[in-house]
N, C-alpha and C positions, 0 to 999 in steps of 0.2 A: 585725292579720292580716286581719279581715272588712274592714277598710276596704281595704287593697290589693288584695285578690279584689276587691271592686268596681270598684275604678280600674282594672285589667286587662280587665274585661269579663265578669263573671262574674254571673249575672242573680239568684243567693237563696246564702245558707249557709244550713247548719243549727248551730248550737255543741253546743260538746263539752255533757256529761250537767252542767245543773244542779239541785239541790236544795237542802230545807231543811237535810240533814245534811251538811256538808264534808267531805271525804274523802282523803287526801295520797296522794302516789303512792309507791310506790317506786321508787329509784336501783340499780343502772341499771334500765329498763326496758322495750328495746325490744331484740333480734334477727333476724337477718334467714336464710332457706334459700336457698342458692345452689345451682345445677345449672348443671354447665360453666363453671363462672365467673362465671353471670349470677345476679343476686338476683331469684328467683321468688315470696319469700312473707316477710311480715314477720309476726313475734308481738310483741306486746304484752301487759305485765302493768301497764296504766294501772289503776289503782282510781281515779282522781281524780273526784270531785263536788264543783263548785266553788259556793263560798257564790251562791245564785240572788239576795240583797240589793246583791251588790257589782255582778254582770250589769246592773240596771234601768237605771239612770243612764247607762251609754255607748250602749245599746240606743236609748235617747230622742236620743242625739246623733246615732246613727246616721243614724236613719228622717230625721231632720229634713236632714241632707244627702243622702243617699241614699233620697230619698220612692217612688222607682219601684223598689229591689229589694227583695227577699224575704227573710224574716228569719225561722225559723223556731226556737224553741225548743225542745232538746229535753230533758225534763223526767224527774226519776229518784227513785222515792219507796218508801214505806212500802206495804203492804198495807192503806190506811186511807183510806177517803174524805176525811175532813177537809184531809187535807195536798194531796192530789192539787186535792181544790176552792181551797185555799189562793194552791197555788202557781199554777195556772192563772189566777185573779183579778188575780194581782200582773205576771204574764207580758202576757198580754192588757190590760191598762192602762197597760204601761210602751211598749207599740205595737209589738208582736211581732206578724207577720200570720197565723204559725200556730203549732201545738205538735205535735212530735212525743214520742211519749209512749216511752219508750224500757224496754220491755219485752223488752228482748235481750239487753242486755250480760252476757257468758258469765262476765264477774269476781266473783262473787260468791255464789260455793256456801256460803258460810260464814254468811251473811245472807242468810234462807230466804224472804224476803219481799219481796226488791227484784230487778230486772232481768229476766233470761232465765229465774229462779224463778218469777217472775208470768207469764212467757211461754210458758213452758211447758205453763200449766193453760189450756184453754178456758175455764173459768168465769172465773177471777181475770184473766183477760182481759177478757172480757165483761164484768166486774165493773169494772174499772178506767175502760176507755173508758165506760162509763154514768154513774159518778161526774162524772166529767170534763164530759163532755156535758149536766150538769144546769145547769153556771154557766159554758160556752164561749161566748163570742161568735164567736169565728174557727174555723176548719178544724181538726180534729184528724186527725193521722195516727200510724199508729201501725208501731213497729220490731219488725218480726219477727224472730226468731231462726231461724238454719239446726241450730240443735243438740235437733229431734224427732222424731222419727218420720216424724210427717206434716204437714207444715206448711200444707196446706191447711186443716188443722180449727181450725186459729189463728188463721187468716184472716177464716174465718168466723165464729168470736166476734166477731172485732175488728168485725165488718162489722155482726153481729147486733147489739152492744153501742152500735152508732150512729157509728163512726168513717168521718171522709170522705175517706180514702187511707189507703195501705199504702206501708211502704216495705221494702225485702228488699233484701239481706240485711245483720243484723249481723257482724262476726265471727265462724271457725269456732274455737270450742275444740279448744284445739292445744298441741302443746310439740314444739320445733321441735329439741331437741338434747341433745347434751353436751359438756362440752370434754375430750375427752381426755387432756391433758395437765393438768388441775386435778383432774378427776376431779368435776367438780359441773356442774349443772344449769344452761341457757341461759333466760334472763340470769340470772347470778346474783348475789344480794344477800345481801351478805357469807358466800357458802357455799350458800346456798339458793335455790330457787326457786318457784313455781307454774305450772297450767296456764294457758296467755294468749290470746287473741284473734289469733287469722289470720287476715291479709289480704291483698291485694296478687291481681298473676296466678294465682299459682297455687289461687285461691277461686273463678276467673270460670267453672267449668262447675258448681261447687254452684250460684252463684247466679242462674245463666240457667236451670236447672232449677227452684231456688224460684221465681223468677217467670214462670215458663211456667205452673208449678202454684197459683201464688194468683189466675194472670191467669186459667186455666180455671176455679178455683172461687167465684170473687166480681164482681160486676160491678162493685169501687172502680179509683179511677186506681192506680197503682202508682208509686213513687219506685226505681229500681235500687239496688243498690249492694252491687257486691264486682269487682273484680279488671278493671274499667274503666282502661284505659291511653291508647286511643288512638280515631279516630271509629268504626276499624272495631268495635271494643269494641260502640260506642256504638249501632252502628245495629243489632246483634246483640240485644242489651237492646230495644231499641224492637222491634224483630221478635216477640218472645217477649211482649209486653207492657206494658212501660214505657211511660210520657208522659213522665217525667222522668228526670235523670241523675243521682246524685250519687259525688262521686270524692273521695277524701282521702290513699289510700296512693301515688297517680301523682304528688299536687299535692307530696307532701314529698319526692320523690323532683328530680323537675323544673320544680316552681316552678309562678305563676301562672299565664303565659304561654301556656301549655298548650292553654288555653284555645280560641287564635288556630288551631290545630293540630285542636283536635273540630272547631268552628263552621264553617271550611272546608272538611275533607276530611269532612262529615258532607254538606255545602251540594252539594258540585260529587257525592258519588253519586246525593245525590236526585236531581239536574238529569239525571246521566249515564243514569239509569235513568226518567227520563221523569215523576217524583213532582213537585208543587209543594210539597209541604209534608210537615213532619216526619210528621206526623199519619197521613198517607197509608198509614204503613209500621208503625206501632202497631200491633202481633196481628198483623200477616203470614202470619207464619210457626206461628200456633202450631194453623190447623187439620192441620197438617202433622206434626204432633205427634201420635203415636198407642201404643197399645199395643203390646207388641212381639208379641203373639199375632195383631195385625191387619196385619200388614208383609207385603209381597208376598212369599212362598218363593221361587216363579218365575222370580225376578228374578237373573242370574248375570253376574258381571262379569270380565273377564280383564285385568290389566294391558298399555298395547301401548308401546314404546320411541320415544321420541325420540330419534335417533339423534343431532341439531347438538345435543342440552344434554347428552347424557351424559357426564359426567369420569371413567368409567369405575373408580369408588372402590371397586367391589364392596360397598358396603355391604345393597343390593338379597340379593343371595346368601347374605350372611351372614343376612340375617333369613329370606332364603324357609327356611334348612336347619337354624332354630332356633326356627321358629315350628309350623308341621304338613305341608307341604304337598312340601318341596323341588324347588319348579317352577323353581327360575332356576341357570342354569349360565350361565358365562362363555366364551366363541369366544375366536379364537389373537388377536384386538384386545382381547381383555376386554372385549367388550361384551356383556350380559345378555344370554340367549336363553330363553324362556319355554316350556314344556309345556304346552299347553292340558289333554291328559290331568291333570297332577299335580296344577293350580293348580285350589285350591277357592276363588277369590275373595274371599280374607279382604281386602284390599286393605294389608297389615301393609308391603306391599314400597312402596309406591306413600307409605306415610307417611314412610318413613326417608329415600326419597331428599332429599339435600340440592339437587340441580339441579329437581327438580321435571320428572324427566326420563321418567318414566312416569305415565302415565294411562289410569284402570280406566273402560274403555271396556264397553259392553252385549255379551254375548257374543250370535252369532244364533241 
């Protein structure tokens, strides 16, 4: 699979979680949430940690054909210095160019010692990435978890502890159903279930908010990663912070290929927008990011009609007379007519339309 990503055009992977303890998965173990028919958000109950001995050997074959991409391991251990310096030795010799230390994965509440357990504490954070860092030759980065409080103070262990990137976000802890007709838990094995890892679309405003807030409180590079689909995804993440991109729930959906699809329509906005380089648009947006106690009040918006895109659906109406405001009534065309008196500029009417037939225009 990392060899096909390459040959497509894909510039680094990171692998799935290995360690010294092997770990099996269970069957079945993936679900998906659909809205309207579309599939917005996948769960997963992967436990798997795959033997890190069997990993070395195709890694070495890797690098030797593929010398110019990126090959990051991401490594899943014990609360114990020895293993972490262990495995880091055998990673970094086998020509892995960096390690992500994977201090996020939300699967393992039962095992109070490994993943988003470690991730959780600032110290055993801190603690970990300093282990690491005594016998690194290459880069360490480190997997943040969305399931804290406040994930900037995690950041900064990770940062204090001497780690040289961040990557955000893992997986949200989720449980995405039931079947009502079995009357058991999604996915379910043989009967039962657990809480599993969400991902997909509908994770992409947790994790543009995680890394708005790791990109404000550390000055490491940042790795993205949650509910990346498409380049507009892509350049949203870079805007917030990001230098780099990584995707897994898009690629299993629609393949390598995809690829062709970022690199383009990411290539022809910078140009359209006057940027020469990715780099250009990295933090853009995030002094733009404020408290909401610091937000203009002043500021009032009225929605104004397009009158050539409206399909005259009513659905404008039904939100103005369900949300607070009841500013929009329908003329003998059915086409919206607006109160300025009633409309308190929520902009709730201006979201629903499906023409994209109104826009909240500055009131004077």
């Amino acid at each position: 699979m990392i060899e096909r990503a390459f040959s497509k055009g894909w510039s680094g992977v990171v692998t799935k979680a290995l360690g010294l303890k092997p770990r099996p998965n269970p069957h079945p173990r993936i679900t998906a949430l659909s809205f309207e028919g579309k599939m917005i958000g996948l769960e997963n109950i992967e436990s798997v940690i795959y033997p890190l001995g069997d990993w070395l050997p195709k890694i070495k074959s890797l690098k030797t054909k593929y010398p110019d991409r990126l090959l990051i391991a991401n490594l899943i251990g014990e609360l114990d210095a020895s293993s972490w310096q262990q495995m880091t030795r055998k990673v970094q010799d086998a020509g892995f160019d960096m390690i992500e230390l994977n201090l996020s994965c939300p699967l393992t509440e039962e095992q109070r010692t490994v993943g988003a357990i470690v991730g959780q504490d600032p110290r055993s954070t801190c603690d970990v990435v300093g282990w690491v860092k005594e016998v690194a030759d290459i880069p360490i980065m480190v997997k943040l978890t969305p399931n804290v409080t406040d994930i900037s103070l995690i950041a900064k262990a990770a940062e204090e502890g001497g780690a040289d990137a961040l990557s955000a976000i893992n997986t949200v802890l989720g449980f995405t159903g039931i079947d009502l007709e079995t009357m058991e838990p999604k996915p379910s094995v043989n009967g039962t279930s657990a809480f599993g890892g969400y991902s997909g679309p509908a994770i992409k405003p947790i994790a543009l908010r995680c890394v708005a807030q790791v990109a404000k409180s550390t000055r490491l590079p940042i790795s993205s990663i949650g509910g990346i689909s498409t380049w507009m995804d892509a350049a949203e993440f870079l805007m917030v912070g990001a230098s780099t991109l990584q995707l897994c729930t898009a690629v299993m959906f629609r393949g390598y290929r995809i690829i062709d699809h970022l690199k383009d329509g990411l290539a022809n906005y910078l140009l359209g927008k006057g940027f020469t380089s990715v780099r250009d648009i990295v933090g853009y947006v995030l002094p733009k990011i404020t408290g909401l106690e610091k937000l203009d009040f002043t500021h009032r918006v009225i929605p104004l009609l397009d009158r050539s895109k409206c399909t005259k659906c009513g659905l404008c109406r039904t939100a103005s007379r369900n949300v607070t405001c009841e500013a929009i009534e329908l003329d003998e065309e059915r086409l919206p007519t607006i109160s300025e008196e009633k409309c308190d500029g929520c902009g709730f009417c201006a979201q629903v339309c499906p023409a994209e037939a109104l826009l909240l225009t500055r009131r004077q």
